[in-house]
C-alpha positions as CSV (number, residue, x, y, z in Angstrom):
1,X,24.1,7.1,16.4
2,X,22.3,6.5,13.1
3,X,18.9,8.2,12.2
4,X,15.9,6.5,12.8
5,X,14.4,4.6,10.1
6,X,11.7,6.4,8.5
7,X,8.9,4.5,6.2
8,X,6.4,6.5,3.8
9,X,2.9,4.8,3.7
10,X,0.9,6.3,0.6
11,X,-2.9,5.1,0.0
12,X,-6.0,6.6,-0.8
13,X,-7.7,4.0,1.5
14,X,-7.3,5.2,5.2
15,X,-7.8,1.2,6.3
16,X,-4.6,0.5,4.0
17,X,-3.0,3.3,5.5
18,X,-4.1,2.3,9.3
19,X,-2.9,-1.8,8.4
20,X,0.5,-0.9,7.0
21,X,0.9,1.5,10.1
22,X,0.4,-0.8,12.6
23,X,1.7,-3.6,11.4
24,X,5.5,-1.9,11.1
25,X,4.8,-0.6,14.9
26,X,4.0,-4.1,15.3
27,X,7.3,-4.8,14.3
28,X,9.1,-2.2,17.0
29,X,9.5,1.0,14.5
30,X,7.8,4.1,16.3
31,X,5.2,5.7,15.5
32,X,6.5,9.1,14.7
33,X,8.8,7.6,12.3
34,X,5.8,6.4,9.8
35,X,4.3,9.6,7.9
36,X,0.8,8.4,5.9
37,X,-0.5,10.2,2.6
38,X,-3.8,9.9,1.2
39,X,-2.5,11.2,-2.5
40,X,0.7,11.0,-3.8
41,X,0.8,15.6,-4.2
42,X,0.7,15.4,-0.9
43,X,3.1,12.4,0.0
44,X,5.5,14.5,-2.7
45,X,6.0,17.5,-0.4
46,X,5.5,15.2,2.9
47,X,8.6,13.3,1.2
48,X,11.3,15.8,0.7
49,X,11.4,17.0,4.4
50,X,10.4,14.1,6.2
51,X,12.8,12.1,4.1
52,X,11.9,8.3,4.5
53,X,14.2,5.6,3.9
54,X,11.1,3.3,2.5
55,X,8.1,4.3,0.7
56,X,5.3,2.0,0.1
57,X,2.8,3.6,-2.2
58,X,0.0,2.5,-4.1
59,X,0.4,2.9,-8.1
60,X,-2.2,5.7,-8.5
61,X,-2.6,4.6,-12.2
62,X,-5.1,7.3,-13.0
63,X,-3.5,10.5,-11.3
64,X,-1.3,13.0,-13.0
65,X,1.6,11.6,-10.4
66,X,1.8,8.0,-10.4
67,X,3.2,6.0,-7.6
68,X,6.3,5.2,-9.9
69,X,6.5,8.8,-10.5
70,X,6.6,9.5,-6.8
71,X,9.4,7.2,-6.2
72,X,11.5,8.9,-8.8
73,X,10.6,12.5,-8.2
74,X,11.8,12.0,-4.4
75,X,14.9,10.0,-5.3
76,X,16.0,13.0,-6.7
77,X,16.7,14.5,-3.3
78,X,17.0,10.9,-1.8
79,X,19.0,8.6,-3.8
80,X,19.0,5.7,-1.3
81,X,15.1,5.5,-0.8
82,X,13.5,1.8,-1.1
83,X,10.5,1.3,-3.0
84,X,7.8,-1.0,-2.4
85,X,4.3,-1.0,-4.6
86,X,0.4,-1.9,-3.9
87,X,-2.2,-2.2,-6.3
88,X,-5.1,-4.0,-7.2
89,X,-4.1,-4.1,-10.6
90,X,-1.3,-6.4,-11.2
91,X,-0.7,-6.4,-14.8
92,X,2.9,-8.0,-16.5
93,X,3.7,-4.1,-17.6
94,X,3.6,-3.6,-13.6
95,X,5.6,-5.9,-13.1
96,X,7.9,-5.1,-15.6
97,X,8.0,-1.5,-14.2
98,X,8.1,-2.1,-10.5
99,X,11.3,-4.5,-11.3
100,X,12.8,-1.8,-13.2
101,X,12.8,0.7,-10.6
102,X,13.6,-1.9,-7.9
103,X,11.0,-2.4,-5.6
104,X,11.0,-5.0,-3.3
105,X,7.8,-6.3,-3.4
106,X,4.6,-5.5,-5.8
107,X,1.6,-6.6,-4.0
108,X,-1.9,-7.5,-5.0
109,X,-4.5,-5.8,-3.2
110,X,-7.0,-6.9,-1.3
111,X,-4.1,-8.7,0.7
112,X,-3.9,-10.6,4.1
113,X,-1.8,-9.2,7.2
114,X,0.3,-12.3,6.6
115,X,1.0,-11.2,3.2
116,X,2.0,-7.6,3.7
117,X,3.7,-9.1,6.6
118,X,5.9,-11.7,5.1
119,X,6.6,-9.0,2.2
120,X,8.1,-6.2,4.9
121,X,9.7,-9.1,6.8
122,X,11.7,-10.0,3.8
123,X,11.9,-5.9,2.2
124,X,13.3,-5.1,6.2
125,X,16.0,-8.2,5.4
126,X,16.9,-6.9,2.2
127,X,17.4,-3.1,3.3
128,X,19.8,-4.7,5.8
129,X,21.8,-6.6,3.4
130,X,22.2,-4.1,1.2
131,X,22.7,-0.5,3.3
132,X,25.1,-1.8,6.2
133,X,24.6,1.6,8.3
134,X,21.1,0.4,8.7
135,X,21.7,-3.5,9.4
136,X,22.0,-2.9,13.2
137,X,19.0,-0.7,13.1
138,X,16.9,-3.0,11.4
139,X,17.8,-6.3,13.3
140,X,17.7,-5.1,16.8
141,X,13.9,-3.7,15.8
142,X,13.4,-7.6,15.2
143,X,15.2,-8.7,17.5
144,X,13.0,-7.0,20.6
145,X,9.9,-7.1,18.4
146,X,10.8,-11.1,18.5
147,X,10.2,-11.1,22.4
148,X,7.4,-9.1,23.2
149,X,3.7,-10.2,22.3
150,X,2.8,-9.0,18.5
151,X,-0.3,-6.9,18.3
152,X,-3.5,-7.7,16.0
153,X,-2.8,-6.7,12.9
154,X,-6.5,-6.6,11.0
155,X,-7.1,-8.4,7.8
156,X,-8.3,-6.2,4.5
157,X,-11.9,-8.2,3.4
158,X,-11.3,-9.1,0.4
159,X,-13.7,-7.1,-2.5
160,X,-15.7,-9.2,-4.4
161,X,-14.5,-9.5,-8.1
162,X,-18.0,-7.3,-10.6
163,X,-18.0,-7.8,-14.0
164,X,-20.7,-5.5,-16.3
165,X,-23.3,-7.6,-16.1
166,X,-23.3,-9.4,-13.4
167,X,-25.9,-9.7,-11.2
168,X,-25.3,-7.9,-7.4
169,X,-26.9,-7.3,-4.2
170,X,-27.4,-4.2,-2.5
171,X,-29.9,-3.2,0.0
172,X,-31.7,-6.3,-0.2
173,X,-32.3,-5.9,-3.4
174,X,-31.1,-7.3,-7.2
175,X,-29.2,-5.2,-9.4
176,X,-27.4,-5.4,-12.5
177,X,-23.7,-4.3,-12.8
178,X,-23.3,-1.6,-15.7
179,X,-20.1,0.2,-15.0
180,X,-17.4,-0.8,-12.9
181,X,-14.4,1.5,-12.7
182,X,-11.2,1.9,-10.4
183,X,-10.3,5.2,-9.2
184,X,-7.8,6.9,-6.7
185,X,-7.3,2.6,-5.4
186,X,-11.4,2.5,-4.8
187,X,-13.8,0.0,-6.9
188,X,-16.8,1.4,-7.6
189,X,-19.9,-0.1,-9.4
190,X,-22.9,2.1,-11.4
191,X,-25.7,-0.1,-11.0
192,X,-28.0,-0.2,-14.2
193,X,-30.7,2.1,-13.6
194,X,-29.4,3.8,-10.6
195,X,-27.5,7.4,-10.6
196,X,-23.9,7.1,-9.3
197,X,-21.6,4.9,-8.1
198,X,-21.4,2.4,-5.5
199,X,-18.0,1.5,-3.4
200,X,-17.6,-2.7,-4.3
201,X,-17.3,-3.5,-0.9
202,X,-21.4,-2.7,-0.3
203,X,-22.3,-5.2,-2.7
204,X,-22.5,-9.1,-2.5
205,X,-22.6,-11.3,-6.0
206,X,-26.4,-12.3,-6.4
């Protein structure tokens, strides 16, 4: 009997993490055969014993192990794993990279379930095509996901796009952008004369 196939969700956003999980149970694969990380350290030494036959991981641009890094640090114990990338940045040097390693899909964050779902779709079609011990696997997980009633899979909100400068609201009030910054996959705003940082999601464009 072949092994179960195993997918490696990696995101610092617990909602990313919760969306791609339910929507490959949504798709038939159990539940204890999808392993989620919130940093790619830990996903690294989650990695080499779980061993997944899929990782989709965020590009961590700004930590010491990158997404891409991850990818090739575990393909050095498994040499068959498939790739797949998220990340709000999508720049033509990502897309250069993620080609070069051979992921299947780069997505664009914030996305739709009907995005990440049409990307997985076609990744799960391409993993059968290309590693016959799995094509079975894969197509009888369709194939019974097929008849039975799909659960809800829930939709990212999109983040509104801040620019230094612009003008935002937040707690009923009118601020002005100074510093917007991406970190660990989070967009957070410093609001001119306020101390901190505020996650992009609690503000609205004024």
């Amino acid at each position: 009997m072949n092994s179960p196939l195993k997918f490696l969700v990696v995101d610092a956003l617990a909602g990313v993490q919760t969306f791609a999980r339910q929507l490959l149970q949504s798709r038939g694969f159990a539940a204890e055969n999808i392993r989620c990380c919130a940093d790619t350290e830990t996903a690294l030494a989650e990695g080499l014993v779980f061993k997944p036959n899929f990782l989709v991981t965020d590009w961590f641009p700004r930590s010491a192990l990158t997404g891409p890094d991850l990818y090739q640090r575990l393909r050095e114990s498994l040499p068959t794993l498939h790739l797949s990338l998220l990340s709000f940045d999508v720049t033509p040097d990502h897309q250069l990279k993620a080609k070069a390693l051979g992921a299947h899909f780069l997505l664009k964050k914030p996305f739709t379930a009907e995005q990440l779902q049409a990307e997985i779709t076609r990744s799960l079609d391409a993993l059968a095509r290309s590693s016959p011990e799995l094509h079975g696997q894969v197509h009888e997980v369709i194939h019974k996901t097929r008849m039975l009633p799909r659960p809800a899979v829930p939709i990212i909100p999109p983040q509104p796009v801040v620019k230094p400068g612009d003008r935002v609201r937040y707690q009923g009030a009118v601020h002005v952008a100074q510093h917007v910054v991406h970190r660990h996959s989070e967009t957070v705003v410093q609001l001119k004369g306020m101390p901190g940082f505020v996650p992009v999601d609690k503000l609205q464009l004024a």
